[in-house]
C-alpha positions as CSV (number, residue, x, y, z in Angstrom):
1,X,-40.5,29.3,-0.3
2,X,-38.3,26.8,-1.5
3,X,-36.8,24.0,0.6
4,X,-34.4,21.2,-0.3
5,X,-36.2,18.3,-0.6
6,X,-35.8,14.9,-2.6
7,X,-37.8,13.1,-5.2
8,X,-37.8,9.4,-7.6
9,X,-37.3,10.1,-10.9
10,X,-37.5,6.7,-13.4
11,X,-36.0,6.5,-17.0
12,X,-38.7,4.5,-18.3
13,X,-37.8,1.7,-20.7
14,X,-38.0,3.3,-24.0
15,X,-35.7,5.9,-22.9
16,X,-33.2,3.3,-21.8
17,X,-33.4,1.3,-25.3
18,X,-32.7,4.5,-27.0
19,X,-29.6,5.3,-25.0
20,X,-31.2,8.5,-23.8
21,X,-30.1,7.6,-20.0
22,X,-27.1,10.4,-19.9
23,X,-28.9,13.4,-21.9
24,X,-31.4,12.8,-19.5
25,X,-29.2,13.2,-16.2
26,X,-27.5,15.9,-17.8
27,X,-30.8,18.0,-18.0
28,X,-31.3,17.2,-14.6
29,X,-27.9,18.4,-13.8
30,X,-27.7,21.3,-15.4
31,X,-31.0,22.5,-13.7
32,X,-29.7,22.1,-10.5
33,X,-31.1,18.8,-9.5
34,X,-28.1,16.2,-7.8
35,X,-28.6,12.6,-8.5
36,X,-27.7,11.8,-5.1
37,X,-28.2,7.4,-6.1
38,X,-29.0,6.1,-9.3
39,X,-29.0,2.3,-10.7
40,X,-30.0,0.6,-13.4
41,X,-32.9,-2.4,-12.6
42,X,-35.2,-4.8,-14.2
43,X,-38.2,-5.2,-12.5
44,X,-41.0,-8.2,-12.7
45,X,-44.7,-7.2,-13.4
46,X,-45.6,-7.9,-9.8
47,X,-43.1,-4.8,-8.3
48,X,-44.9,-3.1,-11.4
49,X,-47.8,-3.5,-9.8
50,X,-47.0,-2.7,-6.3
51,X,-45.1,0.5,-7.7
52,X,-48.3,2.1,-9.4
53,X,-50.8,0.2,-7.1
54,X,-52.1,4.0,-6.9
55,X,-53.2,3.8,-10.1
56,X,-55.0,-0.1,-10.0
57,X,-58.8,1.4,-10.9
58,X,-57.8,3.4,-13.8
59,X,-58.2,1.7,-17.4
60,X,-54.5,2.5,-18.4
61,X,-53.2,0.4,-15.3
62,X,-52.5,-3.0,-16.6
63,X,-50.7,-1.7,-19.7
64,X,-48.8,0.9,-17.2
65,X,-47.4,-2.1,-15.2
66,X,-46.4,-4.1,-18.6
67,X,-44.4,-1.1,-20.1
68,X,-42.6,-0.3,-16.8
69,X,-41.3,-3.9,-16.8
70,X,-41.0,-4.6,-19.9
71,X,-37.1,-3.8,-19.8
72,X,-34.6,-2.0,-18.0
73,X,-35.0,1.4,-16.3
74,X,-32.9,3.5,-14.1
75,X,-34.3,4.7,-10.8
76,X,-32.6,8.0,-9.1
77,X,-33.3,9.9,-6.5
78,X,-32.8,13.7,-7.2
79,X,-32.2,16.2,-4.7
80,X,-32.4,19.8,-4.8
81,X,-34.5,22.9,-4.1
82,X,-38.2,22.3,-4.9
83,X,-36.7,18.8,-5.8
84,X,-40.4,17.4,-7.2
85,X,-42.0,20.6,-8.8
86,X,-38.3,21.8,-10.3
87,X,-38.4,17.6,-12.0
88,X,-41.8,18.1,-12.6
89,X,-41.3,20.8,-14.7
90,X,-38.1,19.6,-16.3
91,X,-40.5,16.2,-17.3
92,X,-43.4,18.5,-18.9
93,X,-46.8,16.9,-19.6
94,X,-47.7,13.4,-19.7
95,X,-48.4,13.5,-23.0
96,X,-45.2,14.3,-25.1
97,X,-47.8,16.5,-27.9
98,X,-48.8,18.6,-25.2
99,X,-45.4,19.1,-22.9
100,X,-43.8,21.9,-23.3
101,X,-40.8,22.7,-25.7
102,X,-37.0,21.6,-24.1
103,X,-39.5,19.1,-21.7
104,X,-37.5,15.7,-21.3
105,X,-41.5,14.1,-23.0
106,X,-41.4,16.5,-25.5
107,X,-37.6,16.1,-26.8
108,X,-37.6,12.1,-26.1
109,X,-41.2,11.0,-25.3
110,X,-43.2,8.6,-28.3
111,X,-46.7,8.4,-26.7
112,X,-49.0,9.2,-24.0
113,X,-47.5,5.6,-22.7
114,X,-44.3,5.6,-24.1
115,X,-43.2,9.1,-22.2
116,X,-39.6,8.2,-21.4
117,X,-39.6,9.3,-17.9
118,X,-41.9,9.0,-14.3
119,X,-41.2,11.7,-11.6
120,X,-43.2,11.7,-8.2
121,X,-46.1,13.9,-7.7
122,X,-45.5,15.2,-4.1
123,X,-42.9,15.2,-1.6
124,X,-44.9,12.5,0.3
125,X,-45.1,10.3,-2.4
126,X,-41.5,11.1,-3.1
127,X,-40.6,9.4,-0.2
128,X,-42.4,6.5,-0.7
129,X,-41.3,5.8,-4.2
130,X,-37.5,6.6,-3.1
131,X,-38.1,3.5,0.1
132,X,-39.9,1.3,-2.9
133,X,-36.3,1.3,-5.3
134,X,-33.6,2.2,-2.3
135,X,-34.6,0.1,0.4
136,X,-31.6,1.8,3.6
């Protein structure tokens, strides 16, 4: 069943430094995903922190928060049917070597880390990623 929903996608600093910012909306585009707000931030360590505070007890955590302030991004928010699963797909596996082929990680993605792009993982989280970066 599929239901119009929203989700938080982040081009993740590498991405930005490369100039990748506009292929990337395009694929979302073109696969039926609106970027209903989109800007382009710089955030401290600390919002780092708070933004993957999910993530605090894993062993990748403190580099995770380094990388994702370590320059500019740009936070949307995507809208569309199946908006997470449809950007989940589009983003492919974590690590670019094993996303698929056409994935946003495989075609731009340098590492495991490096992976050019963060989408939520459920609409729930969705929303609370969205009220993190677009405060109404």
């Amino acid at each position: 069943m599929s239901k119009i929903e929203q989700t938080l996608s982040i081009i993740k600093p590498d991405a930005v430094e490369r100039n990748l910012i506009e292929e990337i909306k395009n694929i979302f585009t073109k696969n039926k995903l609106i970027i209903k707000d989109s800007k382009k931030i710089h955030i401290n360590k600390d919002e780092a922190a708070e933004f993957y505070k999910i993530h605090q007890s894993k062993p990748f955590y403190n580099d995770l928060c380094s990388y994702l302030s370590s320059g500019p991004i740009v936070v949307m928010i995507l809208e569309g049917e199946n908006a997470v699963i449809t950007n989940r797909k589009l983003m492919g596996a974590t690590n670019p070597k094993d996303a698929e082929e056409n994935t946003i990680r495989k075609l731009y993605g340098i590492s495991i880390d490096k992976n050019s792009v963060h989408g939520s993982d459920s609409p729930d989280n969705a929303k609370k990623e969205i009220s993190f970066f677009f405060k109404n």
